[in-house]
C-alpha distance (Angstrom), angle and dihedral (degrees) to the residues before:
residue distance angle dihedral
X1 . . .
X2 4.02 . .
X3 4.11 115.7 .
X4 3.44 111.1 -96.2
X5 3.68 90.3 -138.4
X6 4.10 89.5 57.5
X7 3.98 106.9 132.3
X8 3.79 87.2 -125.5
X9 3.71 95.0 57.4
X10 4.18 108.3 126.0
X11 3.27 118.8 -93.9
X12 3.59 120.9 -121.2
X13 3.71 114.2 -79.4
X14 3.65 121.5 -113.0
X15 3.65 99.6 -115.3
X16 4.00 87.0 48.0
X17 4.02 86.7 52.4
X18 3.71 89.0 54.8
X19 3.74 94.7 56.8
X20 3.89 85.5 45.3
X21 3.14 94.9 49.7
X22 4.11 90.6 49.0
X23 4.13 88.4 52.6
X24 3.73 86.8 56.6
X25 3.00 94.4 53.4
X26 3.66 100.5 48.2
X27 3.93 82.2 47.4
X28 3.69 89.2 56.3
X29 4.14 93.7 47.8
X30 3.96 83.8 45.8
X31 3.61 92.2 46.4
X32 3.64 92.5 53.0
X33 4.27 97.2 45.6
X34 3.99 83.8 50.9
X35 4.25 88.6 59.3
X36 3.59 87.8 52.8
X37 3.73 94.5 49.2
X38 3.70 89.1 48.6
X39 3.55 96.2 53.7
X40 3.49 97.0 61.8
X41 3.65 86.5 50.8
X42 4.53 93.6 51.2
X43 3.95 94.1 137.5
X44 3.85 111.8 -116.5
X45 4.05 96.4 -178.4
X46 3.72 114.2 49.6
X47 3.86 98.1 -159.6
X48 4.00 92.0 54.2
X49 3.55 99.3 106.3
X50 3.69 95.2 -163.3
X51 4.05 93.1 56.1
X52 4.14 85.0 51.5
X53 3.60 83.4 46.1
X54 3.95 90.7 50.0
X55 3.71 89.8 44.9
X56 3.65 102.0 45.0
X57 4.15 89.8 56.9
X58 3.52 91.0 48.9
X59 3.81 96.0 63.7
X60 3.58 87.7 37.0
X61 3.78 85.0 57.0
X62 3.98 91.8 46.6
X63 3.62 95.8 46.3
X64 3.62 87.2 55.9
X65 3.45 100.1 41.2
X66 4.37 86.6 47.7
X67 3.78 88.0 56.3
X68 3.62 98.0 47.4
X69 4.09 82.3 52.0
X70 3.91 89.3 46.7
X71 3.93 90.7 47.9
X72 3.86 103.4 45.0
X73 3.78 83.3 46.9
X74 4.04 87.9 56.7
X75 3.65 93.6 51.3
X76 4.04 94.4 49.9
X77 3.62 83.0 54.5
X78 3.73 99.1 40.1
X79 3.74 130.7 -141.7
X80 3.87 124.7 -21.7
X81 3.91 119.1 -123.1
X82 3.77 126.9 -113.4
X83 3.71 108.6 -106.1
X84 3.50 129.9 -169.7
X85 4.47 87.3 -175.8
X86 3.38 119.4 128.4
X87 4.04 118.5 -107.8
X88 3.20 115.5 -135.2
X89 3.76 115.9 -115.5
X90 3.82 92.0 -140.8
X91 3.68 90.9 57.6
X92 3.91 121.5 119.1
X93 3.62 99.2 -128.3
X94 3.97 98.1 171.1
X95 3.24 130.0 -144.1
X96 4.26 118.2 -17.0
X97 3.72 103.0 -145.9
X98 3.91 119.3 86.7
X99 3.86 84.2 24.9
X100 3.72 112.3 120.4
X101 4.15 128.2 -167.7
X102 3.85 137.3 -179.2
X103 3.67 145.1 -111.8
X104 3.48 142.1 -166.6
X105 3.78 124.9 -167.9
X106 3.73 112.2 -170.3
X107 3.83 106.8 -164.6
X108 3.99 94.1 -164.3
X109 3.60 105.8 68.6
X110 3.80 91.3 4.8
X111 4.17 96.7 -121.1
X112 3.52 116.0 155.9
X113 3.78 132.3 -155.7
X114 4.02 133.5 -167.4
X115 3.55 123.5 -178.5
X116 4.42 114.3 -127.4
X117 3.76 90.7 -95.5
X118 4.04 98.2 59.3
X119 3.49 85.7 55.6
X120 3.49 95.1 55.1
X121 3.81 88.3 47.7
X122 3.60 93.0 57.6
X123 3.51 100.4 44.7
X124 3.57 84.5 -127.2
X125 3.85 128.5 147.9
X126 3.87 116.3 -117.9
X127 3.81 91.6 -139.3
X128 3.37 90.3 64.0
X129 3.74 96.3 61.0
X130 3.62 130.1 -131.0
X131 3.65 131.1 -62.7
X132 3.17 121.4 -87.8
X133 4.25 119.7 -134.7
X134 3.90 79.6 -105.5
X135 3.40 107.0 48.3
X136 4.29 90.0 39.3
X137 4.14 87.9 94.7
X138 3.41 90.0 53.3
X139 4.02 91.6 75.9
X140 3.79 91.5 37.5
X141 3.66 122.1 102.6
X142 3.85 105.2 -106.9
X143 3.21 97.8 -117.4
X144 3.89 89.8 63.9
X145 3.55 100.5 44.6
X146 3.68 85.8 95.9
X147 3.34 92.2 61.2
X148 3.05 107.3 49.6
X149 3.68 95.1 49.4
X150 3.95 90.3 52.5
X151 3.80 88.8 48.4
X152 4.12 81.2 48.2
X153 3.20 99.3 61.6
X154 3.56 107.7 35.9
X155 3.60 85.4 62.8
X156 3.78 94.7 51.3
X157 3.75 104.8 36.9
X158 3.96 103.5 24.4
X159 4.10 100.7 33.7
X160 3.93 83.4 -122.3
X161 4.22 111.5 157.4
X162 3.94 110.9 -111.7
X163 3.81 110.7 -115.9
X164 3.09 121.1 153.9
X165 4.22 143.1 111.1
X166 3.79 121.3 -127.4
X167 3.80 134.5 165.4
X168 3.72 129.8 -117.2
X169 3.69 134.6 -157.3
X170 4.01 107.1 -137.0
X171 3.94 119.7 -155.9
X172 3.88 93.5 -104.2
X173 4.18 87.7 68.5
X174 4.08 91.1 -101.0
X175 3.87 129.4 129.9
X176 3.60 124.9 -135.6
X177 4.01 132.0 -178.0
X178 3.57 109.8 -144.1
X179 3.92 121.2 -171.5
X180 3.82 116.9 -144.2
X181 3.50 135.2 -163.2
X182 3.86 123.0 -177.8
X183 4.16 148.1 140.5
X184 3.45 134.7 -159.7
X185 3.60 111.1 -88.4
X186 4.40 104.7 -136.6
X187 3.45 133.0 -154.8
X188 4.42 128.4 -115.5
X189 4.57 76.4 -90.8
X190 4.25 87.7 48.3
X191 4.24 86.9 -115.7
X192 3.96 101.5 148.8
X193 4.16 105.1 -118.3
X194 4.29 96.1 167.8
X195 2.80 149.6 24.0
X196 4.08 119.3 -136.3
X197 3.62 128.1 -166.0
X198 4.05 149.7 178.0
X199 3.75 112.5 -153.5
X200 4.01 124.7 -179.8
X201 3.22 135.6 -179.0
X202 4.42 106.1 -114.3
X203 3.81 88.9 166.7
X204 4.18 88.3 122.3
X205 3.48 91.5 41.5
X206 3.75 88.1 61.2
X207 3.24 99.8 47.6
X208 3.62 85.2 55.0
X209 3.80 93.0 50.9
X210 4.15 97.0 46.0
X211 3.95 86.1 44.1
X212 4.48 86.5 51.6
X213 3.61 87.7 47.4
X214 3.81 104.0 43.5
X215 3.78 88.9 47.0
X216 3.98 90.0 44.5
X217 4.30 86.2 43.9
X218 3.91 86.8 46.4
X219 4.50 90.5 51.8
X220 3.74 87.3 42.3
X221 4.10 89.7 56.5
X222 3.44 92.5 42.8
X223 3.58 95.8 46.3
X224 4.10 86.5 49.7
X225 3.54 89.8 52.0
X226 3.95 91.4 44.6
X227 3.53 89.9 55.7
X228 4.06 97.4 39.2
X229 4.08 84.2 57.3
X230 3.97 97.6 40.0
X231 3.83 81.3 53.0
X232 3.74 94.2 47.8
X233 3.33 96.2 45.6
X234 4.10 98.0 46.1
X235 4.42 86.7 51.5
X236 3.68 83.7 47.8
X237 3.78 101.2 51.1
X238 4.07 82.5 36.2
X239 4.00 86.6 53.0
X240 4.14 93.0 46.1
X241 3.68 108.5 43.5
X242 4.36 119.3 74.0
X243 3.90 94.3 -79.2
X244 3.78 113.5 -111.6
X245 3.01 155.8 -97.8
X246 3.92 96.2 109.4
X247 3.61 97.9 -95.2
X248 3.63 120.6 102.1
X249 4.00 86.6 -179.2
X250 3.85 125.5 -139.6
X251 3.20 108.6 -37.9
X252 3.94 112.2 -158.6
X253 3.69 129.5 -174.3
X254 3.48 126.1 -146.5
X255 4.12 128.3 -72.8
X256 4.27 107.8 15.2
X257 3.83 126.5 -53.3
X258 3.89 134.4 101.3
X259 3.38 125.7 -21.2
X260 3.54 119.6 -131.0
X261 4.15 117.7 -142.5
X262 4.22 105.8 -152.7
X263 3.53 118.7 -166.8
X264 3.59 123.6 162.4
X265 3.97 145.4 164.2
X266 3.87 147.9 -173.6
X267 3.51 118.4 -133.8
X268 4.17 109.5 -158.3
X269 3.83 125.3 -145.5
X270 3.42 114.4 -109.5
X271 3.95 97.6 -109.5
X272 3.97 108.2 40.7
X273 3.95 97.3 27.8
X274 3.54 113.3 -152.4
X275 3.90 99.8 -18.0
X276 3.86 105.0 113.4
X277 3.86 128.6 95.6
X278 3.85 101.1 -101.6
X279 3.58 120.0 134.6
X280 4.06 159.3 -168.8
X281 3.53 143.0 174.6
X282 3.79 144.9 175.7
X283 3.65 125.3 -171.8
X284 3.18 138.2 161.5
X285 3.96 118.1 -123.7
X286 3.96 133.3 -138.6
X287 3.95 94.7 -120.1
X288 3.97 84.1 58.1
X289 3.62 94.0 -98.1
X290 3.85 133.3 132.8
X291 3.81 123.6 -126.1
X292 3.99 115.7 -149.8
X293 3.52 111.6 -175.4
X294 4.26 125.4 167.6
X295 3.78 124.2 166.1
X296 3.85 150.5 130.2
X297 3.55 128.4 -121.5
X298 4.37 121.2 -152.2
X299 3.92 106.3 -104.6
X300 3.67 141.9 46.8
X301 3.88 142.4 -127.6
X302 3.89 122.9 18.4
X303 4.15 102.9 -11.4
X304 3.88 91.7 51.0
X305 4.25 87.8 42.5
X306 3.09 80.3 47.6
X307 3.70 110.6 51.7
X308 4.54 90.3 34.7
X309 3.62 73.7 71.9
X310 3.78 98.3 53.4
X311 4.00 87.4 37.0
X312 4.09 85.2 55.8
X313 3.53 101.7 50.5
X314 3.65 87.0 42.8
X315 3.69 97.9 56.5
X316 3.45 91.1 37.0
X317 4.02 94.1 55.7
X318 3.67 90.8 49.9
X319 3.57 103.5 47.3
X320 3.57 80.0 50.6
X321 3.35 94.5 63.7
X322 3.41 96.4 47.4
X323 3.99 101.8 -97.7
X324 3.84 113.2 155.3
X325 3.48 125.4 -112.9
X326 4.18 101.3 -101.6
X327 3.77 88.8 39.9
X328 3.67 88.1 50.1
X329 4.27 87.6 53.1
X330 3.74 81.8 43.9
X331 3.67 97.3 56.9
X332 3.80 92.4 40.7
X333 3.58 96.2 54.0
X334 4.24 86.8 54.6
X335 3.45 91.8 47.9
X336 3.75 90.7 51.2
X337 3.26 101.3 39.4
X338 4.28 84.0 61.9
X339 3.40 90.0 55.0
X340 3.55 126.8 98.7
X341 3.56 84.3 -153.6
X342 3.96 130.1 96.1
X343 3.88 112.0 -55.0
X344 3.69 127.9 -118.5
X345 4.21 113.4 -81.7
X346 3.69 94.3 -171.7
X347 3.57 144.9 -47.2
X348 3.80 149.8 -137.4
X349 3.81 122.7 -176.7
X350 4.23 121.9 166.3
X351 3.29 128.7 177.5
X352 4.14 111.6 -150.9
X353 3.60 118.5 -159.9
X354 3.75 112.4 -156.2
X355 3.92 101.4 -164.6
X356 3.90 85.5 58.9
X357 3.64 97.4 28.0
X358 3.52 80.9 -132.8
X359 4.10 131.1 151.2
X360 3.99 130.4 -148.8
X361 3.73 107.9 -173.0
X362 3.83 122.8 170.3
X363 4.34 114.3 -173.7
X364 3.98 120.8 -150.3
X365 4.36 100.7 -159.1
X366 4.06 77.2 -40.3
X367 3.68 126.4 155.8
X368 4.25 102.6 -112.1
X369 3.92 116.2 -107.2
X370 3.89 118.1 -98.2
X371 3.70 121.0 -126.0
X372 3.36 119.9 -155.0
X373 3.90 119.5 -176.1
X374 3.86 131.0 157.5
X375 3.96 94.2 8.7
X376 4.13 92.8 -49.3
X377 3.32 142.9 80.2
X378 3.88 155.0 -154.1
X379 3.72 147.4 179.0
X380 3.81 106.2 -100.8
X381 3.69 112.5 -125.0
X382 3.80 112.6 -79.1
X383 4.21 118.4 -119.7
X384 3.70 113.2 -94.0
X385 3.89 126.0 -126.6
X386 4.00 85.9 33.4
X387 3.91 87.2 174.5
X388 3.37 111.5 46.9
X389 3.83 103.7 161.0
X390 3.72 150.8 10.7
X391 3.81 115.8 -82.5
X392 2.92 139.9 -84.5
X393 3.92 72.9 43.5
X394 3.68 102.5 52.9
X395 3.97 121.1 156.5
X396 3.49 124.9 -171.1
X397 3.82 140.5 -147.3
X398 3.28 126.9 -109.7
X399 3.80 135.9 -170.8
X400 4.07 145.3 -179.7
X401 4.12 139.1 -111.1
X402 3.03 120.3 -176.8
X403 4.31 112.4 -141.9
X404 3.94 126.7 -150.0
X405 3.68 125.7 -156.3
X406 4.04 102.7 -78.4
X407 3.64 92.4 26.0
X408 4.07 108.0 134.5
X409 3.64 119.6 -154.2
X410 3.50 127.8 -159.7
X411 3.69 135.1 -162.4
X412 3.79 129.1 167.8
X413 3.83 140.8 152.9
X414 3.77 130.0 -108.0
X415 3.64 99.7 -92.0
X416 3.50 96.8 64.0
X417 3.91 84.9 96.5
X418 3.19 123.3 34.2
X419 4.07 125.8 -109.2
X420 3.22 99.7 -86.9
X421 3.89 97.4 42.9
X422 3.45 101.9 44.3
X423 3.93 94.6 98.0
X424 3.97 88.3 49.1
X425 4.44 89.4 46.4
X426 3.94 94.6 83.8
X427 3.64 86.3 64.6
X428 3.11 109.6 41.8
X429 3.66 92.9 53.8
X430 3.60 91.8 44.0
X431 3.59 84.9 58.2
X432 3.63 93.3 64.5
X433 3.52 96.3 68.4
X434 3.90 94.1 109.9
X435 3.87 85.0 56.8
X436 3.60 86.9 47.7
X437 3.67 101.1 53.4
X438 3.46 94.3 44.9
X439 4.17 94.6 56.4
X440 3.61 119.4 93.3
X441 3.66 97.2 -152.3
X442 4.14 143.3 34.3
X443 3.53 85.7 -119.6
X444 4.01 91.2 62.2
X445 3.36 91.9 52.2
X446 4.02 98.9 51.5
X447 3.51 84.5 55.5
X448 3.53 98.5 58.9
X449 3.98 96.8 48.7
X450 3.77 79.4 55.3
X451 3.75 93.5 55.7
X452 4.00 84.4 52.6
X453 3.77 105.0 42.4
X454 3.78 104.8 18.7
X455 3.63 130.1 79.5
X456 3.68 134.2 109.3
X457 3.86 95.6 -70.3
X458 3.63 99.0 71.2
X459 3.59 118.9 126.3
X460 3.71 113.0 -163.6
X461 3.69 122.3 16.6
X462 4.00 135.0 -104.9
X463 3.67 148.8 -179.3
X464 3.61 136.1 -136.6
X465 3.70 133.0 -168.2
X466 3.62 132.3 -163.8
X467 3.73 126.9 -168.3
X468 4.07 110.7 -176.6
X469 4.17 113.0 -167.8
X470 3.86 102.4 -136.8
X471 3.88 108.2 -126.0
């Protein structure tokens, strides 16, 4: 078997150099639709891992794409000779990686022979000869050697094709990665007598590669992390809010008087689930009273979990003690407004007294409650002098409803619609009143505002509340 890199090996044919010259050409076109594609991905914000991400695949497209240019081109032109002429030190020889150069080990009389460019890609000086197969690890970094030696002899004693990449150390201190690919070159009785090889220099390539796959390893964290904290922050809200199903139950001051069926529920947007800082509560108080809170905080995933939890206890522990419900907004807006935590969206606490069937509501920038009574239903007047100081002393104003057995009230935050229907939500929930008056329990009714406004569409989430008086 001759060496393919023997000077009298044929040239290519001319109807082969046409279809070469048609893949470079394709290469070129393919080469140029890949720039454009790149330039809409030029990274603008360093620390975005996905535009390093973008970036780093688009040279390791180009690189590709260059060397696919650089190789067609070598085949048009056929193989290079092996040279033992001096280069020139004074000659330009561009850049080093993508370059490729041959070798031919003869294992009879031990000659060797390197074409001009493996020189080059060694860093090696001509008049010091060429490498011989033993003296190759010698250059390699040691950690290599191994490899090269098993890719070695393969090729000699098994017939195996070389393929493999190694590094070398070059006499001006710097490190290359060289890819090889060889076979044993036989004789008319198929004894091996050389060794042939093509050897280029890949070292941009791989720094295009480890830069793709550190930026790819850096999304994949992040996106682990992302998902460890959306999952946190989904069992925490889970974990703080009145557990579900939609029934509150009967919730029943002290001493006689109404009782007060709660139901509520959270309906999630479609993206983030349940990870915002929307909120309700029921509970019912020492002095026989019932608390009714609903609200949003600013924020999503584990700080605003975190702080609804804070804003919980803290509502609960001062309607406990007997704070009324637009001190209670008060003191919540102070205590978030020291937090570095998310800030307070809005707000609804109420305070219903069962022995007078009697509520005290206060709103913070809250929708008002809905009242719905003998199959319709209103907003009940909002509190006057909502603003009645400068923060970080702000007091709120509070008024009174009184509630009949039957009477439905309904509370809910601003994301129960979404933007662009939340002038049009009054309505449509008044509009259920028929449904309304015709459900036997709170829990009935939640589940019909969530036939209206839920679904997998939503975009943000919301709450709604429903207390029915039983009568």
């Amino acid at each position: 078997m001759p060496s393919p890199l023997f000077a009298d090996r044929p040239a290519v044919r001319p109807s082969e150099r046409d279809a070469v010259d048609a893949m470079i050409n394709r290469a070129r076109r393919l080469r140029g639709d890949l720039d454009s594609v790149c330039r809409a991905a030029v990274v603008i914000d360093e620390d975005d891992p996905h535009q390093r991400w973008q970036r780093a695949l688009c040279e390791l497209a180009a690189h590709h794409l260059d060397d696919l240019g650089a190789r067609l081109g070598q085949l048009r032109e056929g193989p290079p000779p092996l040279t033992t002429d001096a280069v020139p030190a004074d000659e330009d020889q561009g850049p080093l990686s993508g370059r490729a150069g041959s070798a031919e080990w003869n294992l009879l009389n031990d000659d060797v022979a390197w074409s001009t460019e493996l020189y080059e890609i060694f860093g090696r000086d001509v008049d010091a000869g060429p490498l011989s197969l033993d003296e190759l690890p010698t250059v390699l970094v040691p950690e290599d050697q191994p490899l090269l030696t098993s890719m070695v002899t393969n090729c000699l004693i098994d017939g195996k094709p070389m393929d493999g990449e190694f590094r070398i150390r070059r006499p001006d201190g710097g490190t290359r990665t060289l890819h090889a690919m060889g076979e044993p070159v036989l004789d008319p009785e198929g004894r091996t007598v050389s060794l042939w090889a093509v050897l280029r220099d890949v070292s941009a390539l791989n720094d295009s590669r480890q830069l793709e796959v550190r930026t790819r390893d850096t999304l994949h964290r992040q996106d682990d992390i992302a998902r460890a904290e959306h999952r946190i922050a989904v069992e925490l809200h889970q974990a703080v809010l009145p557990s579900p199903p939609d029934s509150l139950g009967p919730v029943r001051g002290g001493g006689s008087g109404a009782v007060m069926d709660v139901a509520a529920r959270l309906l999630p947007s479609r993206t983030c689930g349940p990870t915002g800082g929307d909120w309700y509560d029921a509970m019912a108080l020492p002095d026989g009273r019932t608390l009714l809170t609903i609200g949003s905080l600013t924020g999503r995933g584990i700080p605003a979990a975190s702080s609804m939890a804070m804003v919980l206890g803290a509502l609960r522990g001062m309607a406990v003690a007997g704070v009324e419900p637009r001190a209670l907004l008060t003191h919540l807006n102070q205590l978030l407004q020291a937090s570095v935590q998310p800030t307070l969206g809005s707000a609804l606490c109420g305070l219903f007294d069962p022995s007078a069937n009697l509520l005290t509501w206060a709103q913070a920038g809250h929708p008002a409650p809905l009242l719905f009574r003998g199959g319709s239903g209103a907003p009940l007047p909002p509190p006057d002098g909502v603003l009645l100081g400068a923060a970080p002393g702000i007091a709120y104003g509070q008024e009174t409803a009184r509630l009949l057995p039957g009477d439905v009230l309904l509370l809910r935050t601003d994301g129960l619609a979404p933007a662009a229907d939340r002038g049009a939500a009054p309505e449509k929930l008044l509009g259920l009143s028929p449904r309304f008056s015709r459900s036997r329990t709170a829990a009935e009714c939640v589940r019909t505002v969530a036939e209206e406004f839920g679904g997998d569409d939503r975009p943000v989430e919301g709450c709604v509340l429903v207390a029915r008086i039983a009568g």
